[in-house]
DRENDRENMAR-812907 format. One line per 10 residues: number of its first residue (from 1); their letters; for each residue x, y, z of C-alpha. Coordinates in Angstrom, 3 decimals, decimal comma, padded with zeros to 6 digits, always signed. Example, Ala and Ser with C-alpha at 12.3 -4.5 7.8 and 13.67 -1.06 7.14 Angstrom:
2
1) as) +012,300/-004,500/+007,800 ~ +013,670/-001,060/+007,140
END
This chain:
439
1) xxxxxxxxxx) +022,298/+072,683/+048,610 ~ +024,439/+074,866/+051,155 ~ +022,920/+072,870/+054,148 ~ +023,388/+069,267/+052,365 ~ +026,722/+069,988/+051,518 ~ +027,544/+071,339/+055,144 ~ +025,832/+068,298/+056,792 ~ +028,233/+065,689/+054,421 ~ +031,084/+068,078/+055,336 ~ +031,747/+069,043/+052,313
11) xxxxxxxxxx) +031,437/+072,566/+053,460 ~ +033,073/+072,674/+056,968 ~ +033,640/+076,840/+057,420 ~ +032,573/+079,814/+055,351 ~ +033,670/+079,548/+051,748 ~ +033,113/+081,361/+048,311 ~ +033,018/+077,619/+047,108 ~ +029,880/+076,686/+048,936 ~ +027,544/+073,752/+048,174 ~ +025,254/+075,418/+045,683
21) xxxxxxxxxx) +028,408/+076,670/+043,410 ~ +029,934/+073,506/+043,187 ~ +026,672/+071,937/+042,791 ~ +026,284/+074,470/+039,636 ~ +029,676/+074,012/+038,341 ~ +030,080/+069,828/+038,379 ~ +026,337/+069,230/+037,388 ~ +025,237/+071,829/+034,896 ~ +028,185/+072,615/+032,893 ~ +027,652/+069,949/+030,303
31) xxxxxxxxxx) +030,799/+069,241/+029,291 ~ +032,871/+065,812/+029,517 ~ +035,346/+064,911/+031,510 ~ +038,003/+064,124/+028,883 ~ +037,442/+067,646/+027,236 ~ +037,379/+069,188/+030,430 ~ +040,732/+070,400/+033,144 ~ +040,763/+072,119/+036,046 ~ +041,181/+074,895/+034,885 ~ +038,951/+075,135/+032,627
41) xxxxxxxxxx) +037,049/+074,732/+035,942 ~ +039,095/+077,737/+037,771 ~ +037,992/+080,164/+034,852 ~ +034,515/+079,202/+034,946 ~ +034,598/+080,111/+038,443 ~ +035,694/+083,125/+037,994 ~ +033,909/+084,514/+035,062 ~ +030,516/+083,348/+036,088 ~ +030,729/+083,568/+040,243 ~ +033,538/+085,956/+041,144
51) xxxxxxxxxx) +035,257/+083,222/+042,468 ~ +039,187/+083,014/+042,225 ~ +040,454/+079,274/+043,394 ~ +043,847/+077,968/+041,999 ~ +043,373/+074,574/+039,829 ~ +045,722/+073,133/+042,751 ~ +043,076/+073,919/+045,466 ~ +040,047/+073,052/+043,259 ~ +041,689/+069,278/+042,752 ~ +041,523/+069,058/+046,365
61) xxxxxxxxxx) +037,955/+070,090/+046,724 ~ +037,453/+066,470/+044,818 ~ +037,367/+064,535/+048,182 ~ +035,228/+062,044/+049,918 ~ +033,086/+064,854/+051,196 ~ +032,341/+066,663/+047,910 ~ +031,349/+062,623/+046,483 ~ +028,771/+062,097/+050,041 ~ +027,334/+065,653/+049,099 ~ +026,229/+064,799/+045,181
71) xxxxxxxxxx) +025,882/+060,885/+046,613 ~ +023,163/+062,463/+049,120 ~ +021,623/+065,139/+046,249 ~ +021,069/+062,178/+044,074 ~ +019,388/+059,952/+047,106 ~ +017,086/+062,707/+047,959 ~ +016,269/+063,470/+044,056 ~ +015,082/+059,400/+043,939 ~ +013,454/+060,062/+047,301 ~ +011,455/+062,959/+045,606
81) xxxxxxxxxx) +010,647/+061,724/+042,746 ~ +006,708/+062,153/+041,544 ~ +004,424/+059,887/+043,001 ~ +003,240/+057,204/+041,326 ~ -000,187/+058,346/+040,964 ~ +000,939/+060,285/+038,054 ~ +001,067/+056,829/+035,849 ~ -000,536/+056,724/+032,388 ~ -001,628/+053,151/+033,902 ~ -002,545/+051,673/+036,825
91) xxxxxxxxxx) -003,195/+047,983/+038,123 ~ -003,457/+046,376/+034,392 ~ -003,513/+043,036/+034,263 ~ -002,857/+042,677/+038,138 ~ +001,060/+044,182/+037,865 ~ +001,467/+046,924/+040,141 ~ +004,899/+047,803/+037,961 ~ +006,702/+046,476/+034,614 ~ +010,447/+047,271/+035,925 ~ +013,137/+046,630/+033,191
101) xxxxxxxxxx) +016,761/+046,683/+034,488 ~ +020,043/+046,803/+032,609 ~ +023,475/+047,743/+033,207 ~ +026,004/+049,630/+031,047 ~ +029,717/+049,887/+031,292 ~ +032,619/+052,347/+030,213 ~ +036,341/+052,231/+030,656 ~ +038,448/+054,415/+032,679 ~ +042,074/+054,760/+033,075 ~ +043,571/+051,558/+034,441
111) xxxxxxxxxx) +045,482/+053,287/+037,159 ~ +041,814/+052,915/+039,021 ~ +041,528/+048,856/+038,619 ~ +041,763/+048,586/+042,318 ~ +038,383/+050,084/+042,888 ~ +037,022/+049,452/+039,082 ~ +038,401/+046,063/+038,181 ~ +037,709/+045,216/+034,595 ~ +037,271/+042,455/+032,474 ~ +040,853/+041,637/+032,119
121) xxxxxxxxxx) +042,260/+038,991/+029,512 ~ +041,716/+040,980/+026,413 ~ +039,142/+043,414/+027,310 ~ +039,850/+046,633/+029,806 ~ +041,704/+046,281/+033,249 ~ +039,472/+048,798/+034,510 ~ +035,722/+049,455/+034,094 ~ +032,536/+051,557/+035,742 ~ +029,248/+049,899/+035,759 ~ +026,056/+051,450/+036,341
131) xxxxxxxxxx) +023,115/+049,378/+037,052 ~ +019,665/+051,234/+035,936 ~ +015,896/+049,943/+036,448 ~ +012,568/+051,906/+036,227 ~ +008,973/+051,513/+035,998 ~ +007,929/+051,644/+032,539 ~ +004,212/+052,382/+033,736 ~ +005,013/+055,619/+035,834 ~ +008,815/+056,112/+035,017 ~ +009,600/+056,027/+038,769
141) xxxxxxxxxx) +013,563/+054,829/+039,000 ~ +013,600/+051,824/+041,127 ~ +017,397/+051,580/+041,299 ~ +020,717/+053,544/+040,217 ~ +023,779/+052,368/+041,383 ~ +027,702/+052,875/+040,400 ~ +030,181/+049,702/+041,146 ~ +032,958/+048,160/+039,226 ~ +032,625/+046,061/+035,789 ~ +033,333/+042,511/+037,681
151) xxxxxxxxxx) +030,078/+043,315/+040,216 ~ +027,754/+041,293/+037,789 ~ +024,480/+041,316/+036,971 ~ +023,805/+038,054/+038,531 ~ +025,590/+039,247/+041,925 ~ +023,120/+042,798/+041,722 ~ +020,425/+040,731/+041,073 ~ +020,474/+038,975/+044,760 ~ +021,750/+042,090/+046,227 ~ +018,747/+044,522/+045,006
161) xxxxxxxxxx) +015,900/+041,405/+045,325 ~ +013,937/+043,600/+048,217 ~ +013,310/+046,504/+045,816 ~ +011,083/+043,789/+044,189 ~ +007,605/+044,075/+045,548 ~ +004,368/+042,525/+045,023 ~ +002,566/+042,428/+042,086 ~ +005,342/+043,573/+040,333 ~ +006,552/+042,261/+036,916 ~ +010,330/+041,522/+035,921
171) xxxxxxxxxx) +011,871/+041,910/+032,593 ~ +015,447/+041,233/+032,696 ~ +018,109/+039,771/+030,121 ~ +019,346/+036,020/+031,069 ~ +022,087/+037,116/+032,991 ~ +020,020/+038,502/+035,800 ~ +017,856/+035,947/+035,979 ~ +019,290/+033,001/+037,871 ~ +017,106/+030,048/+039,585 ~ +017,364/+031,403/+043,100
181) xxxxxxxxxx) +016,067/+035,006/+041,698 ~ +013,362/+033,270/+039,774 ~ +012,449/+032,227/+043,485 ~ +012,739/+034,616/+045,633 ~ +010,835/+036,679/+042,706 ~ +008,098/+034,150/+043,335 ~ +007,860/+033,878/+046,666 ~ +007,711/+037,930/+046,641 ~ +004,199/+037,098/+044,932 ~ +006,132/+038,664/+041,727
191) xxxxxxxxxx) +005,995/+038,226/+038,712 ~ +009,001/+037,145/+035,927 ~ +009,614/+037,064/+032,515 ~ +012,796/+036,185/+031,015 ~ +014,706/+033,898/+028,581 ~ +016,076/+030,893/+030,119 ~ +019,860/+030,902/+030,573 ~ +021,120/+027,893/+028,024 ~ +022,934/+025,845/+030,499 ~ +019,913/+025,589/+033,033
201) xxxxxxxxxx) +018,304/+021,917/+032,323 ~ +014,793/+023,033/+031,392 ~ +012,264/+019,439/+032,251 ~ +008,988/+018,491/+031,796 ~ +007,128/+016,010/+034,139 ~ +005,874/+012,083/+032,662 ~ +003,204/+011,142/+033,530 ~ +004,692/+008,786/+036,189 ~ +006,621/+010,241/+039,110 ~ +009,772/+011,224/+036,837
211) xxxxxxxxxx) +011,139/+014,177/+035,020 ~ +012,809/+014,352/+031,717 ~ +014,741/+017,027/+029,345 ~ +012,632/+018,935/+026,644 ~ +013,461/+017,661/+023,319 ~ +013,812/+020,505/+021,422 ~ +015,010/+019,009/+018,375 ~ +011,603/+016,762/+018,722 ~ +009,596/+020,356/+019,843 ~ +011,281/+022,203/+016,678
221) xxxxxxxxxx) +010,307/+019,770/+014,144 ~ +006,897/+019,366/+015,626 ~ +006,420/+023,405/+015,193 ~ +007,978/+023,071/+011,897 ~ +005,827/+020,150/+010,420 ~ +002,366/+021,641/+011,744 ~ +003,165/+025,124/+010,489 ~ +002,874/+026,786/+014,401 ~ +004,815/+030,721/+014,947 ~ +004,272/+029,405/+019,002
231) xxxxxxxxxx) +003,212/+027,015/+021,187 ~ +003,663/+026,743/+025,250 ~ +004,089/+023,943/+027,591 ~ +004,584/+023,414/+031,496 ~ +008,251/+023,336/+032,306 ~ +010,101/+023,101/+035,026 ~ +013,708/+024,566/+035,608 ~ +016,716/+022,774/+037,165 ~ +017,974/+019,617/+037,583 ~ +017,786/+019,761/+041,283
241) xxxxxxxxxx) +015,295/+023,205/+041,570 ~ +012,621/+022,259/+039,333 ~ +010,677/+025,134/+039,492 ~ +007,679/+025,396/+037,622 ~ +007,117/+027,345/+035,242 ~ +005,406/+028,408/+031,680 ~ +007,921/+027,558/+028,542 ~ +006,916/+029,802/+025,696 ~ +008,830/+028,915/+022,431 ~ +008,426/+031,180/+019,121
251) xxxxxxxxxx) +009,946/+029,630/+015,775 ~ +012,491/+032,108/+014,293 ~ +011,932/+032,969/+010,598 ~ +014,524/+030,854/+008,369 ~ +016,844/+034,206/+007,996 ~ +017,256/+034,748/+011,499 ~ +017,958/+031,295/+011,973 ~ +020,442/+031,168/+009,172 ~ +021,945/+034,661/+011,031 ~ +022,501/+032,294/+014,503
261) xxxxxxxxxx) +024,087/+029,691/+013,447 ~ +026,648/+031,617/+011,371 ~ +027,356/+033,610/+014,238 ~ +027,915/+030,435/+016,562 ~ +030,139/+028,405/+013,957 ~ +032,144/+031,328/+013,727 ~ +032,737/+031,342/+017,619 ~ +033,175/+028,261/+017,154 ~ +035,919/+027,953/+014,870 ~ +037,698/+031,377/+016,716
271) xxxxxxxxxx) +037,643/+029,133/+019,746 ~ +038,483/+025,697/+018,406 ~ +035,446/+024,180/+019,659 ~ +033,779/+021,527/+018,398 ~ +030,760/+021,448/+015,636 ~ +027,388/+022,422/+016,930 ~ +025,194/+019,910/+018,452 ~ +021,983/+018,524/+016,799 ~ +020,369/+020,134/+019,608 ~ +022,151/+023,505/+019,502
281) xxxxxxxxxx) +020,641/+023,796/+016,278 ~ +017,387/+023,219/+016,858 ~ +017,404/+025,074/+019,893 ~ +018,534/+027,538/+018,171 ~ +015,810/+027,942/+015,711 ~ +013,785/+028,840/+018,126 ~ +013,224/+031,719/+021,016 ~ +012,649/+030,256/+024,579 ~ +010,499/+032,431/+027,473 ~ +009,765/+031,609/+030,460
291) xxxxxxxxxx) +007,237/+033,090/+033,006 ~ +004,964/+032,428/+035,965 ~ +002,057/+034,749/+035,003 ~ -001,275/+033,767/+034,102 ~ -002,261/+033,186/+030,604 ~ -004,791/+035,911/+030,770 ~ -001,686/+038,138/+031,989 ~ +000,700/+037,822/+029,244 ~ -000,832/+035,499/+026,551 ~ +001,557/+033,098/+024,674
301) xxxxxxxxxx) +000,857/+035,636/+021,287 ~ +002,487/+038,611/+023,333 ~ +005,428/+037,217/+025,284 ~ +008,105/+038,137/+023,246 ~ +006,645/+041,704/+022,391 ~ +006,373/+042,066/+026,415 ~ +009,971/+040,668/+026,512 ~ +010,638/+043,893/+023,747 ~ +009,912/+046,583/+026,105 ~ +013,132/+046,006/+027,844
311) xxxxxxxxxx) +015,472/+047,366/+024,601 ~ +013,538/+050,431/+026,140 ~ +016,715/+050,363/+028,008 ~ +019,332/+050,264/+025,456 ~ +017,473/+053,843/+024,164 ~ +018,446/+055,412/+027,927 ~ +021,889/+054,203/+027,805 ~ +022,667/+055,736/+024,109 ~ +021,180/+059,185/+025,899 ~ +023,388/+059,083/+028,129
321) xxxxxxxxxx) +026,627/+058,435/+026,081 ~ +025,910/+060,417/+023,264 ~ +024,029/+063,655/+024,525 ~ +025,158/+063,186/+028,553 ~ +028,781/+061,954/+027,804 ~ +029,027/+059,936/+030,891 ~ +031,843/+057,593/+029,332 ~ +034,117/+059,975/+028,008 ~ +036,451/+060,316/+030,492 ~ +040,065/+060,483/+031,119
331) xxxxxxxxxx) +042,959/+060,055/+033,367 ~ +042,120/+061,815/+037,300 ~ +042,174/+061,031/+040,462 ~ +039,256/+058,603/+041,836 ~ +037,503/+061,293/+043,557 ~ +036,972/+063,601/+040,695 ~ +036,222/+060,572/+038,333 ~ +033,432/+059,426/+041,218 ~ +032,517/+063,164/+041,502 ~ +031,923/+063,538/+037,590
341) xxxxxxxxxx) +030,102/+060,019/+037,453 ~ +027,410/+061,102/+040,583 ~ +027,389/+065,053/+038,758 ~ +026,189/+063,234/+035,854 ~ +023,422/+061,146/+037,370 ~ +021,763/+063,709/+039,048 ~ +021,650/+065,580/+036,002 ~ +020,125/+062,644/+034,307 ~ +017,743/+062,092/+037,011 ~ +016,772/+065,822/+036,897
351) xxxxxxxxxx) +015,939/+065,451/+033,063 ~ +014,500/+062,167/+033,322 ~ +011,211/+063,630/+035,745 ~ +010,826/+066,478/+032,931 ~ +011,070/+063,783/+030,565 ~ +008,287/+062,001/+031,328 ~ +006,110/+064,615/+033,060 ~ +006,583/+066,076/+029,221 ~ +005,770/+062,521/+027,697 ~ +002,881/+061,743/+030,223
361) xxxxxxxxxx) +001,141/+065,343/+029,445 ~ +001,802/+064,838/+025,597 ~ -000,248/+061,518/+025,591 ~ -003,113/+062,617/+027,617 ~ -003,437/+065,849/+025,964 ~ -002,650/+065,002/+022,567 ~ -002,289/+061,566/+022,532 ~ +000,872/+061,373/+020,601 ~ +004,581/+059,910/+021,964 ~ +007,681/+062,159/+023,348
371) xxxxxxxxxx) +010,398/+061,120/+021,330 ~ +012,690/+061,003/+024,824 ~ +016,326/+061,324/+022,587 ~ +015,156/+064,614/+020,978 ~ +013,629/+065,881/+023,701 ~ +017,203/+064,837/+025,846 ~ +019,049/+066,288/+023,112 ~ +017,259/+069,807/+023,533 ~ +017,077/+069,941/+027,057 ~ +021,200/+069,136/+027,557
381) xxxxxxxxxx) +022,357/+071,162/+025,030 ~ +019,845/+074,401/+024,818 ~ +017,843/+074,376/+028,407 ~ +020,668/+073,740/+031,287 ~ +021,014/+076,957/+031,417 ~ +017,557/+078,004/+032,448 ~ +017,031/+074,758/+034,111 ~ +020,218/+075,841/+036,388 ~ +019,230/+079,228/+037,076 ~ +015,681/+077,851/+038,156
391) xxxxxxxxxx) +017,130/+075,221/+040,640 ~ +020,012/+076,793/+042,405 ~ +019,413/+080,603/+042,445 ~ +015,739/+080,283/+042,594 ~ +015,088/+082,831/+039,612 ~ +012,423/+081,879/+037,160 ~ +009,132/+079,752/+037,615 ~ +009,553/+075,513/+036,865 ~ +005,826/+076,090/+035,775 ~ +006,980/+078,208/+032,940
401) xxxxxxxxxx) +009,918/+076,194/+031,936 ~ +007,581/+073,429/+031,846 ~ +004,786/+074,929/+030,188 ~ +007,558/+076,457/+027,118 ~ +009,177/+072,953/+026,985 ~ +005,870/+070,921/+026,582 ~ +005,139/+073,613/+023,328 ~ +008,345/+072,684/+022,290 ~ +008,075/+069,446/+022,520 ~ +004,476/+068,952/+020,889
411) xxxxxxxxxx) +005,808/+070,191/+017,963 ~ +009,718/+069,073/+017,736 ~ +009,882/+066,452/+019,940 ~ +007,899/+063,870/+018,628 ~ +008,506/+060,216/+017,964 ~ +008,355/+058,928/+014,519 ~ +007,378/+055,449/+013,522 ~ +008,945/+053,708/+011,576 ~ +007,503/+051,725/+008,523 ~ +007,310/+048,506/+009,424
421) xxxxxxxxxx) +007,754/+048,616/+013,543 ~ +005,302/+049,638/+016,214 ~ +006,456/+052,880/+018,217 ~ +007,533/+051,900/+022,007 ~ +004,006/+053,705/+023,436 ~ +001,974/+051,141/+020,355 ~ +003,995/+048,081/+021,647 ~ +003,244/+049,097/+025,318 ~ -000,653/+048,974/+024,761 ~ -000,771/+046,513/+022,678
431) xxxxxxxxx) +001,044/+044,157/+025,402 ~ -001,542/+045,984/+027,964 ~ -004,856/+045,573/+026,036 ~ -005,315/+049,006/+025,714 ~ -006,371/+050,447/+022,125 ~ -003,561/+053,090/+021,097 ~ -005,419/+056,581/+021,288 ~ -002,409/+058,828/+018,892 ~ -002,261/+059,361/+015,731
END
């Protein structure tokens, strides 16, 4: 820590404030940045190091250097992450990974809008997103990245295209998923599988040399009349692209179709658009997929349970909001908020590799699921403290931390399923063809 924090200047002549210290104080005191001041900060300092800095000097320590030094700790903690022979799985069904990517967003104080423009209109004038995708097969983070709310998805999506490799399979939401990503996915020898975005023209070929619009109305009455949960077709997206795909269309139960078109004609009305089309409707009775695996990959039957695993997602993001804090936040300078933000990912990236190293041991061993918000929940709130003392001063063994937290875990930490739905690990085998082992 002392030599990476000397080599991003951070450190640029002997100081009682040296990398590891500041590493210890910004990344393993656990508190937020809206409950915490500077000098809550200077006391810290001096109660648990011996070291006596005025709040006024300490705010300056919030530079560009001190953000390179926890920029480059995180880099090299992605760099060293396990390897990926450590997978539960390996090579099923030809993917090499299942990556799932999302992004999640916070507001900060709109004096930063220059460098974190928000949504403006009605929503904030100044927002942080972070963009997060991993490899549900080993857990390996394939991307982690901090920009402002108005850097879309669609925009990352281009931008991060060569961490896509082959043999790899995509699950995105819609809004990452444009035509010229579909391509470039393809011509990666990748693999996709998405919904289509409702304003690309989705075709299907005659039988002469011509190309028409799927009737859905004509596709949802057809499902409807021969009592059919799915069906799949060759499809081809774009107007002007036409790339070829499979179309995989599931008929939503009458509730949840009842459920979408309230919540459109109420848009609607808030709006003061006009009435819903005859084929809004029936498109909307139904959930569209689209993909260019193999049938023997991801079968029609399991599409949209293959499409699930990427709410896995949504369950990282609530970790780190409700045990991690990232969002809460408060008025500072952009430094300090940049500081906290990077503090806060390597702290997440630090518990994510005892995470799963827990959750990979737990299933081999006992075949049973880590419940990864209990296990977070523990770990932030009761373990820092031995987790810090293990990292920067060396004292301790990782073995032994390990070996106490895997007890703990086998016994506390467990997911439990719920009555009616599958647990994440059941809905991963099932998609893989692998018979679930647990109890």
């Amino acid at each position: 820590m002392d030599q990476l924090s000397r080599e991003a200047g951070f450190v640029q002549r002997e100081s009682k404030l040296n990398g590891s210290v500041f590493f210890n104080l910004i990344v393993f005191h656990n508190e937020s940045l809206k409950s915490q001041s500077l000098n809550d900060m200077s006391v810290t300092l001096k109660d648990e190091y011996g070291i006596e800095i005025r709040k006024q000097s300490l705010h300056e320590r919030f530079n560009h250097n001190a953000l390179a030094f926890l920029k480059e700790a995180l880099e090299k903690l992605l760099h060293q992450q396990f390897e990926p022979q450590i997978a539960l799985f390996k090579d099923l069904k030809g993917f090499r990974r299942i990556l799932i990517k999302d992004s999640t967003c916070f507001q900060i104080d709109t004096s930063l809008a220059q460098y974190y423009e928000g949504s403006g209109g009605g929503g904030s004038e100044a927002s942080v997103r972070i963009q997060f995708e991993y490899d549900i097969l080993s857990g390996r983070i394939n991307d982690l990245s901090v920009s402002a709310f108005n850097h879309q998805d669609a925009k990352d999506s281009l931008e991060t295209i060569e961490l896509t490799k082959q043999g790899d399979l995509i699950i995105r939401d819609i809004a990452y998923m444009g035509l010229q990503v579909l391509q470039m996915i393809q011509s990666l020898n990748g693999f996709y599988l998405c919904r289509p975005n409702p304003i690309v023209s989705i075709l299907q070929k005659l039988s002469e040399d011509g190309y028409e619009k799927v009737d859905f109305v004509e596709v949802a009455h057809y499902m409807k009349t021969h009592h059919l949960s799915c069906l799949e077709k060759e499809a081809y997206l774009g107007s002007k692209e036409k790339i070829k795909t499979r179309l995989i269309v599931y008929l939503l139960p009458e509730e949840e179709y009842a459920k979408r078109i309230r919540k459109a004609q109420k848009n609607n009305k808030k709006k003061s658009r006009k009435p819903l089309s005859k084929e809004y409707k029936a498109r909307a009775a139904l959930n569209l997929f689209v993909t260019n695996t193999d049938p023997e990959q991801i079968p029609m039957e399991k599409a949209w349970d293959f499409y699930r695993l990427r709410w896995q997602i949504e369950l990282i993001f609530k970790i780190w909001k409700s045990i991690c804090h990232i969002e809460k936040v408060k008025k500072v300078k952009k430094h300090r908020l940049e500081c906290y933000i990077y503090a806060k990912l390597v702290l997440i990236v630090l518990s994510w590799q005892i995470l799963w190293r827990t959750a990979r041991k737990l299933y081999i061993k006992e075949g049973k699921v880590l419940s990864f918000f209990k296990a977070s929940k523990t770990l932030i709130h009761s373990k820092l403290k031995d987790l810090r003392e293990i990292i920067t001063p060396g004292k301790g063994s990782m073995q032994q931390f390990m070996k106490q937290f895997y007890e703990l875990s086998k016994s506390n930490h467990l997911l439990e399923k719920r009555r009616k739905e599958p647990t994440s690990m059941q809905r991963m085998l099932s998609c893989l063809d692998i018979e679930y082992k647990g109890a």
